[in-house]
C-alpha positions as a printed Julia matrix, in Angstrom:
259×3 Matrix{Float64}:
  0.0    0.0    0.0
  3.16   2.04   0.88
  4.17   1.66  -2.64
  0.68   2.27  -4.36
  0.25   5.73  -2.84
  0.41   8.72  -4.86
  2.85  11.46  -3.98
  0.1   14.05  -3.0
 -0.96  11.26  -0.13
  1.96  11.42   1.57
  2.76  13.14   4.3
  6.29  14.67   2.85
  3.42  15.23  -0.39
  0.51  16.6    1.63
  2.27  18.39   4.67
  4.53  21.31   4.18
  5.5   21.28   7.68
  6.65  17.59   7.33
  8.32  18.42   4.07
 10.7   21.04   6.1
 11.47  18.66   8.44
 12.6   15.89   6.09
 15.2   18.26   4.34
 16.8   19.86   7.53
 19.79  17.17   7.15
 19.49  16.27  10.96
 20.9   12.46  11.44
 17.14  11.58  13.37
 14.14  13.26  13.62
 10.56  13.09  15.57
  7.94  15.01  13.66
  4.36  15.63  15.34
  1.63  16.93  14.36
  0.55  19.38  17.55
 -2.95  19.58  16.65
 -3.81  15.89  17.2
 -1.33  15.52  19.93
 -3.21  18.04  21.76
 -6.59  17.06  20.77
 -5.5   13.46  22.67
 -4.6   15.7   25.77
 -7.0   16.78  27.91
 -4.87  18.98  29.74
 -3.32  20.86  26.9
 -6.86  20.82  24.74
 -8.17  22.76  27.98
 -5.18  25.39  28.81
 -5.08  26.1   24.82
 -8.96  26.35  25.22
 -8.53  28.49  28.13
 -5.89  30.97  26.55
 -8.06  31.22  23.39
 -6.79  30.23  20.64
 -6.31  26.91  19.13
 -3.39  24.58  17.59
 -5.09  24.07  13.92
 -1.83  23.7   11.56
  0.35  23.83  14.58
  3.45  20.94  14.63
  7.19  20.49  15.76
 10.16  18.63  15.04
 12.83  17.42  17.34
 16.03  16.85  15.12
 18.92  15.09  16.75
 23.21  15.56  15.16
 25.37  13.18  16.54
 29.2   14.79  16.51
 32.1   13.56  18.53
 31.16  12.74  22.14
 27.93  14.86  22.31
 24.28  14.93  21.0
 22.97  18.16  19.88
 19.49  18.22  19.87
 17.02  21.14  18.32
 13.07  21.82  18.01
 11.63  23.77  15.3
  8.28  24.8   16.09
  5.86  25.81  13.45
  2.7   27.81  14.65
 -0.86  28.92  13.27
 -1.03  32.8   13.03
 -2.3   32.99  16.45
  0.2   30.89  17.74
  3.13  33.16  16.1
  1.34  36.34  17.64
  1.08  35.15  21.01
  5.12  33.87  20.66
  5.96  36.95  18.64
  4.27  39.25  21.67
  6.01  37.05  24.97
  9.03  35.76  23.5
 12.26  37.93  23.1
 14.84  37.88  20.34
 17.8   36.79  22.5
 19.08  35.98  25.97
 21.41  39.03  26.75
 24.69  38.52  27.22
 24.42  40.36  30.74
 23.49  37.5   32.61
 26.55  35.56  31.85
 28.44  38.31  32.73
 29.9   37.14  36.78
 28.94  32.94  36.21
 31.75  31.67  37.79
 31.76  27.81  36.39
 33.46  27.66  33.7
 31.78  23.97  32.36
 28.56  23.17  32.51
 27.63  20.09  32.78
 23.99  21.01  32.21
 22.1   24.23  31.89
 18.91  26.29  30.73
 17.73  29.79  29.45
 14.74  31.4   28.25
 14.16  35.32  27.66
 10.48  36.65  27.85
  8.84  39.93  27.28
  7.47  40.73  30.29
  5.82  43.78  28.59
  3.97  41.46  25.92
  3.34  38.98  28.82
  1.71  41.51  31.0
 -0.32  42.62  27.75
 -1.4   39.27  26.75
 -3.03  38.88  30.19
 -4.92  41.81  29.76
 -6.5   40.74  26.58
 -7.45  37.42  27.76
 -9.25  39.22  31.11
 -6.95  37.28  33.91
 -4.67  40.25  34.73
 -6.65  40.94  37.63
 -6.7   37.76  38.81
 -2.89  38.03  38.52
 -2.45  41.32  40.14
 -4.63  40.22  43.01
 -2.41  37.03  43.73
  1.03  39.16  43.55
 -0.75  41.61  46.2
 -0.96  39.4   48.22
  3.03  38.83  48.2
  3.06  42.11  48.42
  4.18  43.51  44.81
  2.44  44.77  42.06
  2.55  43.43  38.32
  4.25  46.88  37.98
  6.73  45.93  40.06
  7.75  43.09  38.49
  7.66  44.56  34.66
 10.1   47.68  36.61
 12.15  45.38  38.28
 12.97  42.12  35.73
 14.08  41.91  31.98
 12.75  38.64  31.38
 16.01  36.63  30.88
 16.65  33.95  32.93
 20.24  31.25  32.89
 20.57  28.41  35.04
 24.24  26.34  35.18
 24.69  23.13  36.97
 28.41  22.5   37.25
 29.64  19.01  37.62
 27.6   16.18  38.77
 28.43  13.89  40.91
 25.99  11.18  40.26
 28.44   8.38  42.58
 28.43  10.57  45.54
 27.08   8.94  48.82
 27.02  11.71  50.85
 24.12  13.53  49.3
 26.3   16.31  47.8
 24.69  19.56  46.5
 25.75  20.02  42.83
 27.29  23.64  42.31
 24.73  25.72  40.56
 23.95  29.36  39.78
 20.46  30.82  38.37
 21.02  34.53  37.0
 17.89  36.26  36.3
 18.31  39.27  34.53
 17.93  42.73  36.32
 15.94  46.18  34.6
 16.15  48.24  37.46
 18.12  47.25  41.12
 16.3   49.16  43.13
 13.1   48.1   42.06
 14.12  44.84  42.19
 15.34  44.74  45.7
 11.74  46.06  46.62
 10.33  43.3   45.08
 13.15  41.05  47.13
 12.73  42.9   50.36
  8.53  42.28  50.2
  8.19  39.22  49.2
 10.83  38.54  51.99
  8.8   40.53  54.86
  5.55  39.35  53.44
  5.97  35.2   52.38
  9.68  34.16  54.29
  9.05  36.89  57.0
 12.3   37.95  57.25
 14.15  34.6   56.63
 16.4   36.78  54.72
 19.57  38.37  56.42
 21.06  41.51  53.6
 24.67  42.68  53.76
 25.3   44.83  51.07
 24.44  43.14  48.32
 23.69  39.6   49.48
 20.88  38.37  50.82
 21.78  34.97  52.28
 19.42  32.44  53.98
 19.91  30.81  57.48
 22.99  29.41  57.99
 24.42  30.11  54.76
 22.26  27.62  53.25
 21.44  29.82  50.28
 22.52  33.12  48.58
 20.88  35.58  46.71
 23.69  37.94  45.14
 23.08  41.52  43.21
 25.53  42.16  41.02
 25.99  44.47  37.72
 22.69  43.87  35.38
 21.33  40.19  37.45
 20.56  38.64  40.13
 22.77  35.28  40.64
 20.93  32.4   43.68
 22.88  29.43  44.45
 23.76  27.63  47.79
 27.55  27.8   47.53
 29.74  30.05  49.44
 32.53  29.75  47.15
 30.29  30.19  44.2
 28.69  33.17  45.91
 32.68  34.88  46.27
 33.22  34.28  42.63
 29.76  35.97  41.67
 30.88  39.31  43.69
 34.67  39.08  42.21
 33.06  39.45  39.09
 34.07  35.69  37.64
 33.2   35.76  34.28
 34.2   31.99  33.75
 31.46  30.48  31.81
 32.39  29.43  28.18
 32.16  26.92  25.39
 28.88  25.43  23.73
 26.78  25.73  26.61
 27.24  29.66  26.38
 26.84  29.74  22.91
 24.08  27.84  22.85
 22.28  29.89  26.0
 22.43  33.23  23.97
 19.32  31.48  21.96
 16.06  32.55  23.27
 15.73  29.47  24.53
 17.34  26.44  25.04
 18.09  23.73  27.72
């Protein structure tokens, strides 16, 4: 039957999506069509359903390139109009380069990044009618959505140094999470109320540290970001101003998103 189909029945024949896909030259690839994935999901079926708009003509491909030692893997995403307005409205260009600026690992061994538009976010939640509900939540913290758009850029890096997966003594892996910084000061009154208002005071701040009980944890303010991690030595490099971080992990990061 395979055989006996006409070219136009084929997917690769029918599907222009499915046609990209075939000719990116990746080694392996996993094509889906979203629309039916979704429709088979009653979760995603309702939060698309919810958001209003739907996944008609909406699919992705995972391609996989196998090199020397490593697997790269990458998702191309196609969208319906909608789809590409909502993305095109909450999704920025690029992860700045700021947010790398003090990492102080200079491998990762694993890692994420996204970049969103808090802006287009924010105005997104407006037209659907739940920005209220939103701002009424965050009050309660006690910060404003206003707050947040002054005080954030929307880029966010985490970086797991090396992992230890034979340890026996429970070790904490060295990471550092740098979210991305628009303003400090409006930033740090978004810290400082959340920290009255949710941790009540769990928080002890010395200049520009905020560090949890018994050094467990460290919140550090430096330059354009905002670096946590629970590693004193980590937490020195960030305020030297490290800037250690390198190779394909930090290439790959810059992306708007990747993981």
């Amino acid at each position: 039957k395979l055989f006996e189909m006409k070219s136009d029945e084929t997917l690769i024949g029918s599907n222009e999506s499915f046609k990209e896909a075939a000719g990116k030259g990746y080694d392996a690839s996993v094509w889906m069509d979203l629309d039916k994935v979704y429709a088979k999901n009653n979760q995603a079926s309702m939060a698309m359903t919810m958001a209003g708009i739907n996944s008609k003509g909406t699919s992705a491909n995972i391609g996989f390139t196998f090199e020397k030692g490593k697997i790269v893997m990458d998702a191309d995403y196609t969208g319906n109009e909608d789809i590409n307005k909502l993305y095109n409205k909450i999704v920025n260009d690029n992860v700045k380069s700021s947010v790398f600026k003090n990492i102080p690992i200079e491998n990762a061994d694993a890692g994420f990044s996204f970049s969103i538009n808090i802006e287009g976010l924010v105005s997104i939640l407006k037209e659907k009618g739940v920005l209220s509900t939103v701002e009424s939540n965050l009050q309660k913290s006690g910060v404003t959505v206003d707050d947040i758009t002054k005080a954030l850029s929307g880029d966010v890096v985490g970086v797991l140094g090396k992992v230890n997966f034979d340890s026996k003594r429970g070790q904490m892996p060295e990471f550092v999470i740098s979210i991305g910084i628009k303003d400090k000061k409006a930033f740090e009154k978004v810290v400082d109320a959340l920290n009255s208002k949710e941790a009540r005071g769990a928080l002890t701040k010395k200049d520009n540290v905020y560090e949890a009980p018994g050094g467990m944890g460290f919140l550090v303010i430096k330059d354009d970001a905002a670096y946590v991690t629970m590693t004193g030595s980590i937490k020195d490099g960030i305020n030297k101003g490290d800037s250690k971080l390198k190779g394909d992990f930090k290439e790959q990061s810059g992306k708007y998103a990747s993981v």
